[in-house]
C-alpha positions in Angstrom: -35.1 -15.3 -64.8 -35.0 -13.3 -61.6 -35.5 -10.2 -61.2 -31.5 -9.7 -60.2 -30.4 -12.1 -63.0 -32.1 -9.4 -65.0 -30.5 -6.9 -63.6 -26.9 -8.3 -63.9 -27.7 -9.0 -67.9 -28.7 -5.2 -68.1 -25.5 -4.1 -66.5 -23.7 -6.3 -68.6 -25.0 -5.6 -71.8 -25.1 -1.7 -71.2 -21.1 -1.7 -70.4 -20.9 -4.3 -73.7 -22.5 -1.1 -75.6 -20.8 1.7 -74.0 -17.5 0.5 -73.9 -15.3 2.9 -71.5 -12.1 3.2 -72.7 -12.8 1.8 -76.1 -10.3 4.3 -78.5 -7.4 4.0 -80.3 -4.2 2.6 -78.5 -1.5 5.2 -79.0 0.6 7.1 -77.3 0.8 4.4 -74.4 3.7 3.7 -71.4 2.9 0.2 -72.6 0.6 -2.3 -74.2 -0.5 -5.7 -75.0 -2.5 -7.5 -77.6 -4.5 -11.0 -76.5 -6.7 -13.0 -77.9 -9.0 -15.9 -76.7 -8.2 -18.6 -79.4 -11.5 -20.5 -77.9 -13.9 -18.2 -79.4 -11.9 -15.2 -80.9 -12.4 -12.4 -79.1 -8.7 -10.1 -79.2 -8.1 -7.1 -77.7 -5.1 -4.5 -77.9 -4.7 -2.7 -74.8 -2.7 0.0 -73.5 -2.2 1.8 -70.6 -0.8 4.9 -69.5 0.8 6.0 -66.1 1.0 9.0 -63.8 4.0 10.7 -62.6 2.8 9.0 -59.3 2.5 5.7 -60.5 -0.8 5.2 -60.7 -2.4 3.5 -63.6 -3.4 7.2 -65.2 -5.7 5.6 -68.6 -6.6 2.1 -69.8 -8.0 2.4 -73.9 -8.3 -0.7 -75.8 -9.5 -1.4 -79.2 -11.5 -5.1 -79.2 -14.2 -7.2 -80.9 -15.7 -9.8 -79.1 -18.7 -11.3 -77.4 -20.4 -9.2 -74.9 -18.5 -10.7 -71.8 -15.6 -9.5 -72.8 -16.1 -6.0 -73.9 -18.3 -6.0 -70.9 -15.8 -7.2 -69.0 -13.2 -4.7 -70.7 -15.7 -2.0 -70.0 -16.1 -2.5 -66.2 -12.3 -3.3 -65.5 -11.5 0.5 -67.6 -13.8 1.9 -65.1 -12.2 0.0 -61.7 -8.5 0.7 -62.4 -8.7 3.9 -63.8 -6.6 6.5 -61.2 -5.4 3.3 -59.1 -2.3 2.5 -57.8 -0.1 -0.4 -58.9 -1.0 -2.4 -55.3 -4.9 -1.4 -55.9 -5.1 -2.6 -59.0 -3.2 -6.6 -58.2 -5.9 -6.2 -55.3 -8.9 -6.1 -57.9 -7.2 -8.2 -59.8 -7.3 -10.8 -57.5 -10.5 -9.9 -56.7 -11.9 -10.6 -60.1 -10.2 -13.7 -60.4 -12.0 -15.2 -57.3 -15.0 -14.2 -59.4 -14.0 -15.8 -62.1 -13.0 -19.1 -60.5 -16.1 -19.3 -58.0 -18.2 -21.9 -60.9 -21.3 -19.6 -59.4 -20.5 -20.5 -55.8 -21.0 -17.5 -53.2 -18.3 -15.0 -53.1 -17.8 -12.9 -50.0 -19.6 -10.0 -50.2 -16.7 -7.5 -50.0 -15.4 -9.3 -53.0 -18.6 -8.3 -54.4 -18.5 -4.6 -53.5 -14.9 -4.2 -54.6 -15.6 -4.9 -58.0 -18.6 -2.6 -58.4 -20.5 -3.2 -61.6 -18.0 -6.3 -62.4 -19.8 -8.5 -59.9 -22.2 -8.6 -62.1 -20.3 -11.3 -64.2 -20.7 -13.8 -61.6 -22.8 -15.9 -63.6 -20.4 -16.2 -66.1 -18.1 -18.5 -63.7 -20.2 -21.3 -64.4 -19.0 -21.3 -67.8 -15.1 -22.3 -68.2 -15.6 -20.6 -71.7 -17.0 -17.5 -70.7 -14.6 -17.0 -67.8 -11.8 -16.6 -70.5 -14.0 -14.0 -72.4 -14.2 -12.1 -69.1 -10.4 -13.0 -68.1 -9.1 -11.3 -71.6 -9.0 -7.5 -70.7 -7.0 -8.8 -67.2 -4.3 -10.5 -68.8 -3.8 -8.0 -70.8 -3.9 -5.2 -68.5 -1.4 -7.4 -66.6 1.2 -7.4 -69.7 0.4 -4.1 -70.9 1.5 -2.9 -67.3 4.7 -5.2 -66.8 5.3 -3.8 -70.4 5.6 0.1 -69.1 8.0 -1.5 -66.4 4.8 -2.0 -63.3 4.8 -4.2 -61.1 1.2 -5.5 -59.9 2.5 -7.3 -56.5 0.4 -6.9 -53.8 2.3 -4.9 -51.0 2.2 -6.5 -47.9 
């Protein structure tokens, strides 16, 4: 294993143990609960917004594999005080990850997604992508679920 691949596992399992934003989901603008039949990892996520329409908090309450409370972790972190526009950006962003099967990504896709980059690796496994996918698509329906739109603005 490299010394980067060794790295990337480090990253990923220290977000897997520290899991920002893992708490109880109350109190919420709106929330979702997904699961990823394949393997069983579920999540209930919630999010709540600022007067100015920024994604304010993001706490979910999960078990799964590392991936995704890694990847629930990491995502917490990146839309965390974002706006609706900023967050459909990383979004899309993390999907181009996600659907690279270990190809090169551009490097500002890279750099936009912080410590999340470091789940490149797990695109070579259709599995593990919907482990990583989980927390997304449910940030996605836990925000159309407090009435925000994640379209890009143009």
């Amino acid at each position: 294993m490299s010394s980067l691949d060794q790295m990337y596992q480090q990253v990923i399992l220290d977000h897997a143990q520290r899991k920002v934003g893992s708490g109880p989901v109350d109190d919420v603008d709106g929330s979702s609960f997904q699961t990823n039949p394949t393997c069983g990892d579920e999540v209930s996520l919630g999010v709540r917004i600022g007067e100015d329409g920024t994604v304010r908090e993001v706490v979910w309450d999960g078990d799964g594999c590392s991936i995704s409370q890694a990847s629930l972790s990491m995502m917490t972190e990146l839309v965390s005080g974002k706006t609706p526009a900023e967050v459909a950006s990383l979004a899309e962003a993390f999907s181009t990850l996600m659907h690279s099967r270990g190809h090169d990504v551009e490097e500002s896709v890279l750099d936009v997604l912080e410590d999340a980059s470091s789940l490149h690796g797990t695109s070579k496994f259709p599995n593990r992508v919907k482990c990583a996918l989980l927390g997304w698509m449910a940030l996605r329906d836990a925000l159309a679920q407090a009435g925000v739109s994640l379209k890009e603005e143009s």
